[in-house]
N, C-alpha and C positions, 0 to 999 in steps of 0.2 A: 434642721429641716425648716422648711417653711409652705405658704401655699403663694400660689400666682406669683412672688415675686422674693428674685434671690441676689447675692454677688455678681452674680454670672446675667442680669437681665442689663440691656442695652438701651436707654431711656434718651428719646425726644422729649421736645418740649415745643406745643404748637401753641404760640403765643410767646415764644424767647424773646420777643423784644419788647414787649407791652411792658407796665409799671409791675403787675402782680406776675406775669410771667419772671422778667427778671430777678426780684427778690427770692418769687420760691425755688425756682435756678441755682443760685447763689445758696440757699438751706440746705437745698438738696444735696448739692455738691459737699457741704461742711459734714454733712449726714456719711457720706461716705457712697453716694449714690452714685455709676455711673453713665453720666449723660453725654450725650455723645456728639450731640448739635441739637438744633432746633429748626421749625418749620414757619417763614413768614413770605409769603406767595409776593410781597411789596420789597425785601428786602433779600431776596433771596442773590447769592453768594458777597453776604457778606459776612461779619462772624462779629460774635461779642464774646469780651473778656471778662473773668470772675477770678481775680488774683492772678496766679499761673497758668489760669486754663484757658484757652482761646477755643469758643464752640463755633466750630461752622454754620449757617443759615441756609437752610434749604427752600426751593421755592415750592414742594410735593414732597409728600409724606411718603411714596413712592422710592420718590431720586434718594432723601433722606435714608432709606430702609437697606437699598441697594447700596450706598455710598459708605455705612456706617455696619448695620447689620444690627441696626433697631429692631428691638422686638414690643418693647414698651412705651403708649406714649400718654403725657399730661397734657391735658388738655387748659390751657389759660387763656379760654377767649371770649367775648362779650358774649351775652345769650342770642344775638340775633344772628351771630355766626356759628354756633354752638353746630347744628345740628349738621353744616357741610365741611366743619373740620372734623367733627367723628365719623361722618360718611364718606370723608376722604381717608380716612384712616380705617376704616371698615374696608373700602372697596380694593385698598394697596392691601390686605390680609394681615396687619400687626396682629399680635396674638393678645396683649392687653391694651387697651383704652382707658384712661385713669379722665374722670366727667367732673374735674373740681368747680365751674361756674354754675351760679344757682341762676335762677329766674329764667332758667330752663322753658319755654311752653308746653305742657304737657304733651301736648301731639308731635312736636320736634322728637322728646325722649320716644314715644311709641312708634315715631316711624323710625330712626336710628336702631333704635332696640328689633323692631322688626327687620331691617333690611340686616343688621347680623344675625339674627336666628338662620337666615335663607342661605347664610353662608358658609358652608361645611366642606369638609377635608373629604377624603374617599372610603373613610370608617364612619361617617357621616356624623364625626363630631364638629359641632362649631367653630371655628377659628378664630373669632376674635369675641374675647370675652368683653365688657361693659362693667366698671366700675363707677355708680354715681348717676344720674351728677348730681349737683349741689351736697358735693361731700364734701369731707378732709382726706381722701384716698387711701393707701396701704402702707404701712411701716411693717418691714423684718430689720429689727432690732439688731445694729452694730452690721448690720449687710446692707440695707438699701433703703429709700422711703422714694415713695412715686406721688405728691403730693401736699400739705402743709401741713400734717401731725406733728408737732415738735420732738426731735429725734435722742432729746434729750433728759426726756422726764423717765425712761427704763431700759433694761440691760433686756440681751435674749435669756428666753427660760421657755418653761413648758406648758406656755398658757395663750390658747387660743382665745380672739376676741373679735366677734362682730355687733357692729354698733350703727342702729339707726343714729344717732345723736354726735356730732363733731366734738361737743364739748363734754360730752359724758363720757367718750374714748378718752378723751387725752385725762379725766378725772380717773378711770377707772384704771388705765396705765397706772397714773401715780399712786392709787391706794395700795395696787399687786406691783408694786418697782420690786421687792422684797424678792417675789418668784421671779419677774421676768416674764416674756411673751416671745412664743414663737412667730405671730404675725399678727397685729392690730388692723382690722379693716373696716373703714367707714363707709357702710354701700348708701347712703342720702337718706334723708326721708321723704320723698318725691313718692308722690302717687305710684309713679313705673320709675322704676331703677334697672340697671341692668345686669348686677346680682345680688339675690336674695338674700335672706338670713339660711333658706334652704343651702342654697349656693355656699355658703362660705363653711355653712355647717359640714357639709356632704364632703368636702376638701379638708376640714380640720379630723374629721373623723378617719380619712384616708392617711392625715400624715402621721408618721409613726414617732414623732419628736412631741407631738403636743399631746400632753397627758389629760388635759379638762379644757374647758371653754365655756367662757362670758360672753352670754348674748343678751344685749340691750333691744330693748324696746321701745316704742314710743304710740300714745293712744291713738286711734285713728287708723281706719280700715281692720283687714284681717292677717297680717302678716305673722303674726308673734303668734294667732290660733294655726296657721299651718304650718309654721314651724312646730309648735307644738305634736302636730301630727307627726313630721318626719322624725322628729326627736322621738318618740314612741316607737315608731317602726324602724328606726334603722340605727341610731346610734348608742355606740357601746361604751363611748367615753361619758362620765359626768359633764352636764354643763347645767349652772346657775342662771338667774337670770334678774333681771332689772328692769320694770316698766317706767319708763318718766311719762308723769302726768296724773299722780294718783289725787292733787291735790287741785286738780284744775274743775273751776267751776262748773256744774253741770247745765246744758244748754247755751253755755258762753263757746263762739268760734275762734280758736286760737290762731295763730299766725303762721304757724306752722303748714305748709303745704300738704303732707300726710296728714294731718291732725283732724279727720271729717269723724266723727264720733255721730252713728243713727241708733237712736235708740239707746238697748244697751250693749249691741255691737261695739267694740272699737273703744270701750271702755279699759282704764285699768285694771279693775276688777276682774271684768270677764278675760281679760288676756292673762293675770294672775292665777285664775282657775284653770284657765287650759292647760298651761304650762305646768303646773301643780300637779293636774292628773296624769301630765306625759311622763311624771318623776323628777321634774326640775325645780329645784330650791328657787325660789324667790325672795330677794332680800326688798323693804319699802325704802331702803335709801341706798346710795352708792357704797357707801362704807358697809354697812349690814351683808348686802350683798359679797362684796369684796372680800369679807371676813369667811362665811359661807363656800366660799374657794377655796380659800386658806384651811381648812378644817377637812375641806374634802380629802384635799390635796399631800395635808400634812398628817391624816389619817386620825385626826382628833377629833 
């Protein structure tokens, strides 16, 4: 099992012709992922090749959706188009949107993220869910990656993973390759993303393949203390956890866009104690952490 994305999901690529569209195109495909065309309003009917595969070019994520029977789509396009390629893909109804370009404007993310809240089904759930942006997207392991997680560094297993951090995903993959992962997902560290650690948790805790779950953190705002909360009230699986930033200077501003630390809000520290009281192990490094799964997991 997996969450948001499986064999069975039908993947655009809106920016298939750009320099970074293509490449991750071409990963994707090697990954086992399948994509099924792509979306560029400039070149639309014509198609690009990736070995044996000739992907068609669509001019709407729309025509795209209807033509192929897309359900998934990555996003690889410059930040200042960012926000009417995911509102084009919002307002055609795809059911995931994967937001890999960073330098995002934060008001782009908050109107996109709002205009899918507004958009729901007749059970009055949301229809298009918001992955990102400035992530590395989602990988289920030997099934599919919507993305640029390298699809290579672990096997599937029984281990969920949501990570503020691109590079501490693909770190925390490699320390747990041993178990395996039911689905590794990168939701940004952007002030607004458009799903939480709540979010990914809420999903890991529903599927019945994933046994524990690794949630990464990162200092700045309050995400990792309401997570904390919902891990308290609602989930029955173990999950561990990892704050990055234990060692960053205090009153120095990092670079990192999430990274606004007031006070002692939004601290390491205080994210480390929240989570501690929810029941969740915290490890001070990637490996410690990782280990700390291993022991849950392997009942030692």
């Amino acid at each position: 099992m997996s969450i948001f994305l499986n064999n069975d999901s039908k993947i655009i690529v809106q920016g298939i012709t750009g320099g970074e569209g293509s490449k991750h195109t071409a990963l994707m495909l090697k990954a086992g992922s399948n994509i099924v065309g792509g979306v560029n309003a400039r070149k639309a009917g014509t198609t690009v090749t990736h070995g044996e595969t000739e992907l068609p070019v669509y001019g709407k994520v729309a025509e795209a959706m209807e033509e192929t029977g897309a359900n998934v789509s990555v996003v690889f396009v410059p930040p200042a188009f960012t926000k009417s390629a995911v509102e084009e893909a919002i307002e055609a109804g795809i059911g995931l949107v994967v937001v890999i370009t960073e330098g995002v404007p934060v008001q782009d993310t908050a109107e996109f993220w709002a205009l899918a809240q507004s958009k729901v089904d007749a059970d009055g759930n949301q229809i298009t869910r918001i992955i990102g942006p400035n992530c590395p997207g989602i990988i289920t392991p030997e099934e599919s990656l919507a993305g640029i997680t390298p699809a290579n560094i672990t096997g599937k297993g029984p281990i969920g993973l949501v990570s503020k951090s691109g590079t501490l995903t693909y770190q925390m993959m490699y320390e747990l390759r041993d178990l395996g992962f039911s689905t590794a997902i990168g939701i940004g560290g952007d002030p607004v993303v458009g799903t939480t650690h709540i979010g990914a948790l809420a999903a890991f805790e529903a599927d019945p393949e994933t046994e524990a779950v690794v949630m990464i953190g990162e200092i700045g705002g309050d995400a990792e203390e309401r997570a904390a909360d919902y891990i308290k009230a609602n989930m029955s699986k173990p999950v561990v956890g990892y704050v990055a930033g234990f060692t960053a200077p205090e009153g120095k501003t990092m670079g990192h866009a999430g990274a606004i630390v007031s006070g002692s809000a939004g601290t390491a520290s205080a994210k480390k104690e929240a989570l501690e009281a929810a029941g969740v192990k915290v490890g001070k490094t990637p490996s410690e952490t990782a280990q700390l799964l291993r022991n849950i997991v392997q009942g030692s």
